[in-house]
C-alpha positions as CSV (number, residue, x, y, z in Angstrom):
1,X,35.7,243.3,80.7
2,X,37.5,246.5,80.4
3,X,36.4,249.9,79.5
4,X,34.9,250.5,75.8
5,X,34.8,253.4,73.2
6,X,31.5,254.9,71.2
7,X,32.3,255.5,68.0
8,X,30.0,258.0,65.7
9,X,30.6,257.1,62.1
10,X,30.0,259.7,59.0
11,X,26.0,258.6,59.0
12,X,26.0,259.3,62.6
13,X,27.4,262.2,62.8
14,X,24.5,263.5,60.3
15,X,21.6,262.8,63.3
16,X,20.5,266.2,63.1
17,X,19.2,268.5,65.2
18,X,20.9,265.9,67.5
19,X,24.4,265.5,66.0
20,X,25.5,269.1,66.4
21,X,25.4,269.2,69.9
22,X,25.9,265.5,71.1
23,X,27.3,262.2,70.1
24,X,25.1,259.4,69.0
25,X,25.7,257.5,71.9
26,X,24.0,260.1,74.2
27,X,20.9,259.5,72.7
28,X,17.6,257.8,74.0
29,X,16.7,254.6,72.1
30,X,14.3,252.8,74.0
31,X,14.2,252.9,77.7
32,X,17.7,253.7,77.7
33,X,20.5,255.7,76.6
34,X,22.9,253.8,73.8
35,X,25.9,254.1,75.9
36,X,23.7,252.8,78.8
37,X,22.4,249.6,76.6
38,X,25.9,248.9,75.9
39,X,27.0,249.0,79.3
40,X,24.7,246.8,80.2
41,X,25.3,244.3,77.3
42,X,28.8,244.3,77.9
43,X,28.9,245.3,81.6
44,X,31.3,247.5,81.6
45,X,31.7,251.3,81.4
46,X,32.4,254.0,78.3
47,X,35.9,255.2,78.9
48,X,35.4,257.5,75.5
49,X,33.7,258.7,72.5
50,X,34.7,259.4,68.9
51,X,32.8,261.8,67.3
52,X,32.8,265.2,65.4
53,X,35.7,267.5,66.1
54,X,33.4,270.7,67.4
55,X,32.3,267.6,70.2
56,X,35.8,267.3,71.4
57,X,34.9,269.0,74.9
58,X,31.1,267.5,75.2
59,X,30.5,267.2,79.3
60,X,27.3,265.8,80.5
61,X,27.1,264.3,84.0
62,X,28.0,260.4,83.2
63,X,28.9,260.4,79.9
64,X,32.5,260.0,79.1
65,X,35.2,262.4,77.3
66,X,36.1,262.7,73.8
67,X,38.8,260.0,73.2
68,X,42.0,261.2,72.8
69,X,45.8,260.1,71.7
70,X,46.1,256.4,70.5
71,X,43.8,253.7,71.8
72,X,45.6,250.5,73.1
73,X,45.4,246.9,71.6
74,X,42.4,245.1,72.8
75,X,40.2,248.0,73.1
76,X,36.7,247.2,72.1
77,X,35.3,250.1,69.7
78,X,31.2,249.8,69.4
79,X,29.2,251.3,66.8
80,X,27.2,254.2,68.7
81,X,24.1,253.7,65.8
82,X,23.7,250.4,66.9
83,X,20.8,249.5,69.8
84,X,21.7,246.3,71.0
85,X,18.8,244.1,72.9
86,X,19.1,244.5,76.6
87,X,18.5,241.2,77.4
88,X,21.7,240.5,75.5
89,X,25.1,239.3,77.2
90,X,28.3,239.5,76.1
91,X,31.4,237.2,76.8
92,X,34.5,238.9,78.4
93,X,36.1,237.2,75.8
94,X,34.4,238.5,71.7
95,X,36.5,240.0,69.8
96,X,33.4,241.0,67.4
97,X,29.8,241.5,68.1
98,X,27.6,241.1,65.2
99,X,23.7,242.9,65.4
100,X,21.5,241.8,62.3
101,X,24.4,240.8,60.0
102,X,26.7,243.4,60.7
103,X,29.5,244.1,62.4
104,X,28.4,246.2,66.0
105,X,31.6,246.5,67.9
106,X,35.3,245.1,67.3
107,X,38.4,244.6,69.8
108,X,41.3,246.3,68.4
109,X,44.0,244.1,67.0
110,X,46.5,247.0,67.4
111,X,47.0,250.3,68.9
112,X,45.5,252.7,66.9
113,X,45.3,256.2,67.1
114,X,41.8,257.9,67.4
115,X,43.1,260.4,64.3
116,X,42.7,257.2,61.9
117,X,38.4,257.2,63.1
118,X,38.5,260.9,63.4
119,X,36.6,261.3,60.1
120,X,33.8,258.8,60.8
121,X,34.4,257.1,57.8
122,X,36.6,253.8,58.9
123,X,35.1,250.5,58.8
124,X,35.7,249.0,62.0
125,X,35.5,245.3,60.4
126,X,39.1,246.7,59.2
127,X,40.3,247.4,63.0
128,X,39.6,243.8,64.2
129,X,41.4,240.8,64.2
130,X,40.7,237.8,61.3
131,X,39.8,235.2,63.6
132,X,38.7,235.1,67.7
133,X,35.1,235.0,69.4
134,X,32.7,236.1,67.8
135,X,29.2,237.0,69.5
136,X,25.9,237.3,68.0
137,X,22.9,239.5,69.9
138,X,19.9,241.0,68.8
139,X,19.4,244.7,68.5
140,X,18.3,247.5,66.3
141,X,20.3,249.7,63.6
142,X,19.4,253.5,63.7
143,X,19.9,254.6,60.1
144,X,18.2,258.1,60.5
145,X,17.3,260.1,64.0
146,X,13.3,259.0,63.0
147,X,14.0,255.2,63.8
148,X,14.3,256.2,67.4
149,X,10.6,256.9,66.9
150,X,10.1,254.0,64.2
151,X,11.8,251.5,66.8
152,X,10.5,252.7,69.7
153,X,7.2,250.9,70.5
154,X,9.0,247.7,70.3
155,X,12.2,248.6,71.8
156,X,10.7,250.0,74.5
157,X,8.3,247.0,75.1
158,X,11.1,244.8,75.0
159,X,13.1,247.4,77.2
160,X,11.0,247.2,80.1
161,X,10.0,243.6,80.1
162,X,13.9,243.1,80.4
163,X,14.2,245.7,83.0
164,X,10.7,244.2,85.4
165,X,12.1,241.7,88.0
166,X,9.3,238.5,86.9
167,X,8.5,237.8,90.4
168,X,7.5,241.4,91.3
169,X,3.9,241.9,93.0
170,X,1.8,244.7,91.8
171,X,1.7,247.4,94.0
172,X,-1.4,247.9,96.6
173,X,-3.9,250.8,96.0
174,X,-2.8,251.9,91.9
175,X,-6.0,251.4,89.4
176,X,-4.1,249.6,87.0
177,X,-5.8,248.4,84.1
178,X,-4.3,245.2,81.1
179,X,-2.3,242.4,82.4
180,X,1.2,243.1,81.6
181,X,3.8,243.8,84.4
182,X,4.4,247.2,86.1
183,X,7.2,248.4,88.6
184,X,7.1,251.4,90.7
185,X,10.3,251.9,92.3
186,X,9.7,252.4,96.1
187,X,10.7,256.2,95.9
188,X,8.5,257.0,93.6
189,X,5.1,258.9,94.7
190,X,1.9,258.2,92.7
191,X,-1.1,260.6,94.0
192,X,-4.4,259.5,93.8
193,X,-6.6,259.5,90.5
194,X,-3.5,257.7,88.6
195,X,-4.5,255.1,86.1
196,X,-1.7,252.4,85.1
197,X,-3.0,251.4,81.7
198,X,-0.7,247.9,81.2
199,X,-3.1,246.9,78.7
200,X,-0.7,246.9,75.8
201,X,2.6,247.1,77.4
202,X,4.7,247.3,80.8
203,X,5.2,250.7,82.6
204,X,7.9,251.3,84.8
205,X,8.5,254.8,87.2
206,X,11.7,254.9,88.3
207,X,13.7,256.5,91.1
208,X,12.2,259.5,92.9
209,X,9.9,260.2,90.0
210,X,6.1,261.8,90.3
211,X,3.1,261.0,89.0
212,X,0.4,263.4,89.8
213,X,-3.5,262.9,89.8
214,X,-5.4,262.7,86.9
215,X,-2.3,261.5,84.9
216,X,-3.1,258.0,82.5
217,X,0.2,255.9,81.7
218,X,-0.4,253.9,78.9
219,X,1.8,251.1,78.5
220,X,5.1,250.5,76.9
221,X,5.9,253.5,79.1
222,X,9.0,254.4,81.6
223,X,9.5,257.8,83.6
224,X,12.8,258.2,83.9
225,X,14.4,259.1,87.2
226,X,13.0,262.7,89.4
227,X,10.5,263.2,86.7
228,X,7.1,264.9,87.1
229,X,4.1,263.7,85.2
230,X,1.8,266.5,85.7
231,X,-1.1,264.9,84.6
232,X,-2.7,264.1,81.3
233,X,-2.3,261.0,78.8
234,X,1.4,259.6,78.2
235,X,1.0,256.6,76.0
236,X,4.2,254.4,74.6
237,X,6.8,257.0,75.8
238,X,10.3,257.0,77.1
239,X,10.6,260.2,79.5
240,X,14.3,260.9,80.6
241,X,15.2,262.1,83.7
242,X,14.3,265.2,85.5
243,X,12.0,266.6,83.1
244,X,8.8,268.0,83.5
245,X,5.4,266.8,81.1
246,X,2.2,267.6,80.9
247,X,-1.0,267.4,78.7
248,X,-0.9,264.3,75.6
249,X,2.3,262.6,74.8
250,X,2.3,260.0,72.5
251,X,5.0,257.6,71.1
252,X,7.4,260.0,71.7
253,X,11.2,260.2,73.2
254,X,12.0,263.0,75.9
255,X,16.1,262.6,76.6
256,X,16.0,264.5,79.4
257,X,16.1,267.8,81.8
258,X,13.0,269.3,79.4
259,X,10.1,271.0,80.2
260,X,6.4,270.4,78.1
261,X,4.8,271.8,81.5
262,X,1.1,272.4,79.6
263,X,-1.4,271.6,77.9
264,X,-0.8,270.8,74.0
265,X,-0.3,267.2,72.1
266,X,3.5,266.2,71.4
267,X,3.5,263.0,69.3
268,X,5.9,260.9,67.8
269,X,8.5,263.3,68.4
270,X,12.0,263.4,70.0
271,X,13.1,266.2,72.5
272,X,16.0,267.1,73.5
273,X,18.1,268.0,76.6
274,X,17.0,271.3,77.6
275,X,14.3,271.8,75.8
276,X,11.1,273.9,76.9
277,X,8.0,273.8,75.1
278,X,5.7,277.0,75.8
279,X,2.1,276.5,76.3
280,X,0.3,275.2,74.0
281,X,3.0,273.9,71.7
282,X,1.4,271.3,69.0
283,X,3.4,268.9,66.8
284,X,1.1,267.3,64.1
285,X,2.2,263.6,63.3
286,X,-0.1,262.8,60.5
287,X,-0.2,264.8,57.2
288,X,-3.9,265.4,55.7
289,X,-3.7,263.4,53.1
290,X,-2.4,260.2,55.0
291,X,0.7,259.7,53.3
292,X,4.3,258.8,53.9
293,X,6.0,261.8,56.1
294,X,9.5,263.1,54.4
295,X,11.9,264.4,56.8
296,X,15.1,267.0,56.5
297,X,18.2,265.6,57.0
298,X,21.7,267.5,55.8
299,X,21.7,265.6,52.5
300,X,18.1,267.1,51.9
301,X,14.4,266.0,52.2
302,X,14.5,262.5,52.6
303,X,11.8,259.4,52.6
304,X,11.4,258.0,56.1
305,X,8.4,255.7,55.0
306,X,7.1,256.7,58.2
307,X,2.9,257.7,58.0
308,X,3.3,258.6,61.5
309,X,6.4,261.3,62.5
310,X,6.1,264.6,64.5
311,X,9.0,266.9,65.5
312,X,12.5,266.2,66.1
313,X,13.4,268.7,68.7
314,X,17.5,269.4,69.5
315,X,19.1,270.4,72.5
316,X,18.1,274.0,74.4
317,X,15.2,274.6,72.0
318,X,12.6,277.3,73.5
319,X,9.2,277.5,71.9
320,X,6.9,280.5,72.4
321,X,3.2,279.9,73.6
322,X,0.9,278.4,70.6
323,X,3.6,277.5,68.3
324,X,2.2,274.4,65.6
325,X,4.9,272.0,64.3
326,X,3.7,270.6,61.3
327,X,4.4,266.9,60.4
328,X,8.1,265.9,60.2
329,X,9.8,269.4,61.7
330,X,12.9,269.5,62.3
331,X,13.9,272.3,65.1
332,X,17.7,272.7,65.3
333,X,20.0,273.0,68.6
334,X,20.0,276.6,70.2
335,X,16.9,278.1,68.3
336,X,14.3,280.1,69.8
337,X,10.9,280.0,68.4
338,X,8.6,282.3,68.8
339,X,6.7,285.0,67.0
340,X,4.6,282.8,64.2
341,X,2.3,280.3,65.0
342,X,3.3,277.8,62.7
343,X,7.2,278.3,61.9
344,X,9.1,276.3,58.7
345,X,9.4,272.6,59.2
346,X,12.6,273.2,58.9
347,X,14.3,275.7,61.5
348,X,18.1,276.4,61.6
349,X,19.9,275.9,64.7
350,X,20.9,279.3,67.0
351,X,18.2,281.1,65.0
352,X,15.7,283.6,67.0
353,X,12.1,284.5,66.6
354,X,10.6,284.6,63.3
355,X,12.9,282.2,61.5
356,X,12.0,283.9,57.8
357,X,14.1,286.9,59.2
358,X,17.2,284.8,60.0
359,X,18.3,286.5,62.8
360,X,21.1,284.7,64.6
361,X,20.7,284.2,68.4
362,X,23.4,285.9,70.1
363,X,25.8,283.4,71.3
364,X,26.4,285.1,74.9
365,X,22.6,285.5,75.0
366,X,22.2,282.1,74.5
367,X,24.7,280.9,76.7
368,X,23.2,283.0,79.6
369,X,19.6,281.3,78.5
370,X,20.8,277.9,79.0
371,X,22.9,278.6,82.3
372,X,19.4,280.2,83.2
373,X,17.4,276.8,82.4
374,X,19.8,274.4,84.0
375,X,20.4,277.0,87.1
376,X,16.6,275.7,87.4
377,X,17.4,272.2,88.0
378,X,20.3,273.5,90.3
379,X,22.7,272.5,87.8
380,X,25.7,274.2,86.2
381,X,26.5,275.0,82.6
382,X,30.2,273.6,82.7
383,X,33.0,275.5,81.3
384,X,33.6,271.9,78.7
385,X,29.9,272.0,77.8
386,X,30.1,276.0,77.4
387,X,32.9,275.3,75.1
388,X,31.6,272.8,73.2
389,X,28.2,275.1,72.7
390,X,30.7,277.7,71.6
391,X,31.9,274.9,69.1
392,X,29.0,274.0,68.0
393,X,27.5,277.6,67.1
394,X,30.6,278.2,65.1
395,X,30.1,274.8,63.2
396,X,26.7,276.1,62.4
397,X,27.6,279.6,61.6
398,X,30.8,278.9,59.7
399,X,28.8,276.3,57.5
């Protein structure tokens, strides 16, 4: 099967604090990436993405460019909100995938130019043919940015089982508790004092990753590949690669390349890329009075139906030491928190210090920030990415 396109439709393209500075399809559902679960589905590689225009030069080490000019005939075009199953295959041959009813991914009856899916608002049952193969998987629909939390204990569960080869032996000398498989990739280190707690899940470390003493990994888990688990309790949480945690995690997505290096409880939250979390940071995930958690979104305050929800965190966010997120924050891309213990549950992205002030983070000081940060993981802030930063900051500031 040939390459295939991510396409970010109008709702997608509102996954704030995500959306501003990454397409949909760059997100962590699960155990894995979108983009990655369709790869795997499909088994073939993203050649593109359609997204928002300030996106157009988004650069992140294996995820593919902003398509461009007109798409040929027989392209397959996949809905980047849509999760599919991992354990799902895909004929060469569909010219339609349908996920729960709807219509996932199409093959393009003609050539069409990316300018006529440019807005996000284009069906895609519009762009396929009337009659061919049609293939029906399981999956998940993202509808907000919270169902990568709602979903995740099962996604993840189901994740990992797909992922554990069924003949694999347990390793010798890990205190492993529960009955469900585990899988510790061979260049992986786990120090003494670890406790594998498979009692309600799998848990996988992957690639290179460590697991220091006096760390518990509670089941569905996965540390994702060169992570450090510096100790404490991570329960039912996808970690992404290369980033650093500490202290209690707890149903809870980390994309990657972030630090939560110290003590403080981060629940039912998503971080991400580039995040660091001073010490101390909290995110509550239950309000007092028990009750359904309402969440901002661009169209407003909106019912997730959700008792549970902490903190949804976006890209380069910095938090000073002792900041408290209360239930349902939402932290946008770029801002720098710090100054007031508890800050608005809703903070605006590029903002700096005490976010009742308003003050706009510099652009160039932020850009030196994040050069600083992934410097640290002896990686480079790419000119594409600087521009698309750059892009991004004057979306937000020209709103």
């Amino acid at each position: 099967m040939s390459g295939f396109v991510l396409f970010d439709d109008a709702v997608a393209r509102r996954f704030e604090p995500f959306a501003l500075t990454r397409p949909a399809g760059e997100l962590r559902a699960g155990a894995r990436l979108i983009r990655e679960r369709w790869a795997q589905v499909l088994g073939a590689e993203a050649i593109g993405f359609i997204g928002a225009p300030h996106l157009a030069d988004f650069d992140e080490p294996g995820a593919p460019p902003a398509a461009r000019g007109v798409l040929p005939a027989g392209t397959l075009v996949v809905h980047a909100r849509c999760a599919p199953a991992l354990t799902a295959r895909i004929a060469a041959g569909a010219t339609m995938v349908m996920v729960d009813q709807r219509i996932a991914a199409v093959r393009l009856a003609a050539e069409t130019p990316v300018t006529a899916l440019a807005d996000g608002t284009r069906s895609l049952e519009t762009l396929g043919t009337r009659t061919g193969v049609m293939a029906r998987v399981e999956g998940w629909w993202l509808e907000a940015p919270w169902d990568l939390v709602r979903h995740l204990p099962t996604m993840l569960a189901a994740d990992l089982l797909a992922e554990i080869p069924a003949t694999l032996d347990r390793p010798a000398g890990l205190t492993v508790l529960g009955t469900h498989p585990i899988h510790i990739d061979p260049s992986a280190t786990i120090e003494p004092m670890v406790l594998i707690d498979a009692s309600a899940g799998p848990v996988v470390v992957r690639r290179g990753a460590l697991v220091q003493a006096f760390t518990r990994l509670v089941g569905p888990c996965v540390i994702g590949e060169d992570a450090v688990v510096a100790g404490g309790r991570v329960a039912c949480c996808s970690i992404g690669e290369r980033s650093k945690v500490h202290g209690e995690l707890s149903v809870s997505i980390v994309i990657g390349h972030a630090n939560k290096g110290h003590d403080g409880f981060v629940g039912h939250s998503v971080i991400g890329r580039w995040v660091n979390l001073g010490a101390g940071t909290i995110t509550s995930n239950l309000k007092n009075s028990y009750g359904p958690v309402r969440c901002w979104s661009p169209q407003g305050m909106q019912a997730t139906g959700m008792t549970f929800l902490g903190s949804l965190l976006g890209d380069h966010v910095k938090t000073g030491i002792g900041t408290r997120l209360s239930t349902g924050s939402v932290i946008g891309a770029g801002a720098n928190v710090f100054g007031s213990a508890m800050p608005p549950t809703v903070v605006p992205p590029f903002t700096w210090g005490e976010v009742s002030q308003g003050e706009r983070f510099a652009l160039d000081r932020f850009l030196l920030v994040a050069d600083r940060m992934m410097g640290r993981r002896d990686l480079a802030l790419s000119e594409g990415m600087r521009a698309c930063l750059a892009a991004a900051y004057a979306a937000r500031w020209s709103a």
